[in-house]
VMD Tcl script that draws the C-alpha trace (Angstrom):
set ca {
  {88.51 60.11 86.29}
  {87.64 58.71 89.68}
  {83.39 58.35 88.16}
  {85.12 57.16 84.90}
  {86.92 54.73 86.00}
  {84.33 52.42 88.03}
  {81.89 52.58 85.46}
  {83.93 51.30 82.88}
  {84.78 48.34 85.25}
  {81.34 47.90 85.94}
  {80.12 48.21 82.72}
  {82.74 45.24 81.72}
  {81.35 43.47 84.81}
  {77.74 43.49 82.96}
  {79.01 43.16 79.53}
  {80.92 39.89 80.39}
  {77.81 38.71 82.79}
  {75.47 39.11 79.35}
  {77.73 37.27 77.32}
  {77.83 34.45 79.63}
  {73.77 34.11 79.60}
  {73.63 35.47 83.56}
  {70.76 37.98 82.09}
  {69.12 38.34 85.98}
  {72.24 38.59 87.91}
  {73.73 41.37 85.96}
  {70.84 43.65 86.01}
  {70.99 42.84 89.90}
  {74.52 44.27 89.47}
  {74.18 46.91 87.37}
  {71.49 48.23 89.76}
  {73.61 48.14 92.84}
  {77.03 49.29 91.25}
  {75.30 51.94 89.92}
  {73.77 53.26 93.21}
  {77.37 52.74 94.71}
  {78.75 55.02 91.64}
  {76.52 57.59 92.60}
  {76.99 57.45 96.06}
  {80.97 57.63 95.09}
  {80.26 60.81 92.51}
  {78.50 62.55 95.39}
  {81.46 62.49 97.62}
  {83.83 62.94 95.32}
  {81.76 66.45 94.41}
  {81.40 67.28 97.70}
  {84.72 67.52 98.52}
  {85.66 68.86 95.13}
  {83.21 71.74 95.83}
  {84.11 71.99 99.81}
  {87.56 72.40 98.51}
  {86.80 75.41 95.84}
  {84.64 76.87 98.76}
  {87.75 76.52 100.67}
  {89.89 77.90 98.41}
  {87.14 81.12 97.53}
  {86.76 81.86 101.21}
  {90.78 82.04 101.48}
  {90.94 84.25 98.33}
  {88.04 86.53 100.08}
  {89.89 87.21 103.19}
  {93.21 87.67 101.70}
  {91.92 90.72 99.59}
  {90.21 92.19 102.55}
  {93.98 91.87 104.44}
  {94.54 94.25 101.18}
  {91.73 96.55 100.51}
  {92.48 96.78 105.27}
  {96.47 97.14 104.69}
  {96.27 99.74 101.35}
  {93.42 101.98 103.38}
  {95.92 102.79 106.07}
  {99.12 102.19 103.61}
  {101.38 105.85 104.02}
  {103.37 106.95 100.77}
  {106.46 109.60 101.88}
  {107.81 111.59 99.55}
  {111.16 113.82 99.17}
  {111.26 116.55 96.64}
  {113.26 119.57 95.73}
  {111.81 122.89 95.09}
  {112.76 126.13 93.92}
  {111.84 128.76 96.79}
  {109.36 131.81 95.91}
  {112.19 133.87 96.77}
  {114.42 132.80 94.02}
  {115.28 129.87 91.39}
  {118.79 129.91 92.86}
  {116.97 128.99 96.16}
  {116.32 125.29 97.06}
  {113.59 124.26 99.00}
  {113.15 120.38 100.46}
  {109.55 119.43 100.89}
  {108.72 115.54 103.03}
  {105.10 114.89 102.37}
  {102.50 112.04 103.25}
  {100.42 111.46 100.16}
  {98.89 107.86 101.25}
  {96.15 107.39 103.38}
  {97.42 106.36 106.55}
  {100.30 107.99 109.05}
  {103.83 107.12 108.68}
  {105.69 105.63 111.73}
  {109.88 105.09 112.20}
  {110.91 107.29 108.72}
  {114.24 107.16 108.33}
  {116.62 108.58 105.55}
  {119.35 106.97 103.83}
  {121.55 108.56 101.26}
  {123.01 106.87 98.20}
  {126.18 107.26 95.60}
  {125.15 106.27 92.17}
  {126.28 102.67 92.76}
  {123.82 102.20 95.64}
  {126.45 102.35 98.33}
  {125.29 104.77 101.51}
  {127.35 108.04 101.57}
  {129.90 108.49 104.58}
  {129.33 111.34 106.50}
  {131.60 114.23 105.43}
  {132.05 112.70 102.08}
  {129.47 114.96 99.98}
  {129.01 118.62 100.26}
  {125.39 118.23 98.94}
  {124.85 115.45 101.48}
  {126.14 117.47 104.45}
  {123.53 120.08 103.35}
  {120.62 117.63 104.11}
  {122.34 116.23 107.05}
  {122.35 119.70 108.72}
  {118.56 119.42 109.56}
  {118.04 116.61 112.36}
  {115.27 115.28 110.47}
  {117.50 113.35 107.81}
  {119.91 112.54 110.84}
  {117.63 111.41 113.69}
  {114.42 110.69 111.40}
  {110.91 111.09 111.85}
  {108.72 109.37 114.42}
  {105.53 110.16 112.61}
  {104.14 111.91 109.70}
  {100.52 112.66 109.61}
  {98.27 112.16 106.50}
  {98.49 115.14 104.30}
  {101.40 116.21 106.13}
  {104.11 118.03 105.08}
  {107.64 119.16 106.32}
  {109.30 122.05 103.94}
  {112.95 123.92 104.86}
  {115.30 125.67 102.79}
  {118.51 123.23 102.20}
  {120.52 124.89 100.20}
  {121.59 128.18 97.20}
  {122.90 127.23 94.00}
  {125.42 130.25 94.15}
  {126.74 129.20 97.60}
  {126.59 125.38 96.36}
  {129.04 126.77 93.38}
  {131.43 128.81 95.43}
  {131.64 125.03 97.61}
  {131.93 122.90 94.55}
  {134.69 125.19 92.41}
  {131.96 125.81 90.10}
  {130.96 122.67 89.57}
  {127.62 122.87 90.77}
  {125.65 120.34 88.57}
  {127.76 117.76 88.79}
  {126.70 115.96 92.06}
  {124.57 113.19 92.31}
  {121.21 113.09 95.14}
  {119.60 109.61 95.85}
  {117.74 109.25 98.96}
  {116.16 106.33 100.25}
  {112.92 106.40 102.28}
  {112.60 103.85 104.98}
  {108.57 103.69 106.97}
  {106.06 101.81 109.29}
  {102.29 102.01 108.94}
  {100.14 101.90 111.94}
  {99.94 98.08 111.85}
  {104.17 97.70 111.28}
  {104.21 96.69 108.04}
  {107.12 98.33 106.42}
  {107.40 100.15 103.01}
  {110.41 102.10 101.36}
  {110.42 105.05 98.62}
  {113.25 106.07 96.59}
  {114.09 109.43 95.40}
  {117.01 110.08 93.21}
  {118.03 113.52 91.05}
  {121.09 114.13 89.00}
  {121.84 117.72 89.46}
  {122.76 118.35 85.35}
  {119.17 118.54 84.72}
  {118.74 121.87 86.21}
  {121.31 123.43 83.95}
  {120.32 126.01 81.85}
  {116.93 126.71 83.91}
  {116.23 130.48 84.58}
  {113.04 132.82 85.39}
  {111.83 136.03 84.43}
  {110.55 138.47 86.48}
  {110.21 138.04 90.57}
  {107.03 136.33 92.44}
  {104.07 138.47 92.60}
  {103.41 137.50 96.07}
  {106.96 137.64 97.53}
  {106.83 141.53 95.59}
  {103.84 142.22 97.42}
  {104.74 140.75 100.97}
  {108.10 143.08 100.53}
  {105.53 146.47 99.68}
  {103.16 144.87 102.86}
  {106.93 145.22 104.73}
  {107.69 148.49 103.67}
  {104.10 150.41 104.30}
  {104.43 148.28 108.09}
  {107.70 150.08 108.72}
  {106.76 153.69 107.42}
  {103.24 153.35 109.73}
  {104.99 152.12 112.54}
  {107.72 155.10 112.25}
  {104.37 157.54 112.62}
  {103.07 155.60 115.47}
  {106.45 155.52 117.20}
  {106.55 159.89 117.24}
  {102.95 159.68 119.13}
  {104.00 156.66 121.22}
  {101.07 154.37 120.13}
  {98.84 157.02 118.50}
  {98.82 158.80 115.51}
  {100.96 162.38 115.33}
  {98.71 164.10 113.56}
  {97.97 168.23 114.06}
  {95.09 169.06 113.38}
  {93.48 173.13 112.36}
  {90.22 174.41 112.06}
  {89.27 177.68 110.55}
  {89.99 180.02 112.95}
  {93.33 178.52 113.14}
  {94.02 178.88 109.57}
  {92.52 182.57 109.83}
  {95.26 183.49 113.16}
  {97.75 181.78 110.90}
  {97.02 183.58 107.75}
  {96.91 187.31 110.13}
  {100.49 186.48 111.64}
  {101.98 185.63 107.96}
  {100.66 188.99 106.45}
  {101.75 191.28 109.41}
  {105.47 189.32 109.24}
  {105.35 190.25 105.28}
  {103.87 193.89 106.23}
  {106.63 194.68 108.79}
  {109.28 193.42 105.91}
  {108.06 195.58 103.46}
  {108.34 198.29 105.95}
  {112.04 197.41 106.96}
  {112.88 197.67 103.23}
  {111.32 200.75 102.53}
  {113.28 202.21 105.47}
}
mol new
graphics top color blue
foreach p $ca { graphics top sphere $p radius 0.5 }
foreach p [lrange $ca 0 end-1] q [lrange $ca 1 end] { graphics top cylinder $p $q radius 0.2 }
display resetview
């Protein structure tokens, strides 16, 4: 529109010029408006094309700020686990899955309407609050990290609740820093009725073989313990055997005489 508009003026300028018989003067015009258009559509796409430059360059660093901030962007995690000792077992497992570390975490826990939980309030709460981790937080969490503790046994849990052991509510809220301070948050939430009904068969191969590892420890350390560090072991050769086998046939000889007597 700016080009547009000029020429059409011009062009009138001409137009009206011809009609008039002034044949000379408006080629003289035509000629110089038109080098003054030009001039005027070269600045004008200039700056249009200074201002997309502008405009590219600001898009280019911007997603470098991005591709900088997601390569050292941390992603902590909460979840529950059932321990290799048994279903009834409940492990707690904090991990770093992102690919930076993860500065200030703190933990905030939840009721279903998204109000935080007042300390005493929930049994399964206290549970968590019992390691200092979810009380005092963590200053860092490496990449790849993770933090794993038992928390807490469904049959104790039951015993606590009357029973009612899948009727409580979890929802924790994950609060961290990357290296640079920019802050992210991570939500993890678990309604206990889903783990009604969930059972295993048999017992962890490993945990069965640790337990036989135990027991052969134990019965080798008993034999160690009679030699005090070595092993009690007697040991006969031949002639041994031969002594032994002389005594046992004169102790069956002299019986045989005591009976006949």
């Amino acid at each position: 529109m700016v080009v547009l508009v000029p020429v059409t003026f011009i062009l009138g300028l001409v137009v009206g010029n011809s009609l008039k018989g002034n044949g000379g003067m408006a080629a003289d015009s035509l000629s110089s408006w038109l080098s003054a258009i030009a001039t005027v559509a070269i600045a004008v796409l200039t700056f249009v094309l200074a201002k997309e430059t502008w405009y590219l360059r600001e898009a280019q660093i911007q997603q470098l700020m991005e591709l900088k901030r997601e390569n050292i962007r941390p992603n902590v995690g909460v979840q529950l686990e059932s321990s290799r000792v048994g279903v009834n077992f409940v492990n707690v497992k904090i991990a770093n899955l992102g690919k930076g570390v993860a500065r200030k975490v703190q933990f905030k826990f939840l009721d279903r309407v998204g109000s935080e939980v007042a300390e005493g309030s929930d049994v399964v709460v206290e549970k968590f609050r019992k390691l200092a981790m979810f009380r005092q937080g963590l200053q860092s969490l490496g990449i790849g990290e993770v933090i794993s503790s038992f928390v807490f046994s469904f049959i104790d849990l039951g015993t606590e609740l009357g029973g009612e052991v899948f009727k409580p509510f979890l929802h924790i809220s994950v609060s961290f820093e990357d290296v640079e301070g920019y802050q992210y948050s991570n939500s993890f939430a678990v309604d206990f009725a889903q783990y009604e009904g969930i059972s295993e068969l048999g017992n962890d191969p490993l945990n069965e073989l640790a337990s036989e590892v135990k027991k052969l420890s134990q019965n080798f350390g008993a034999v160690l313990s009679r030699g005090r560090g070595r092993l009690a072991v007697d040991v006969f050769s031949s002639t041994d055997r031969n002594e032994e086998s002389e005594r046992d046939r004169a102790r069956m000889e002299e019986r045989r005489k005591a009976a006949g007597a």
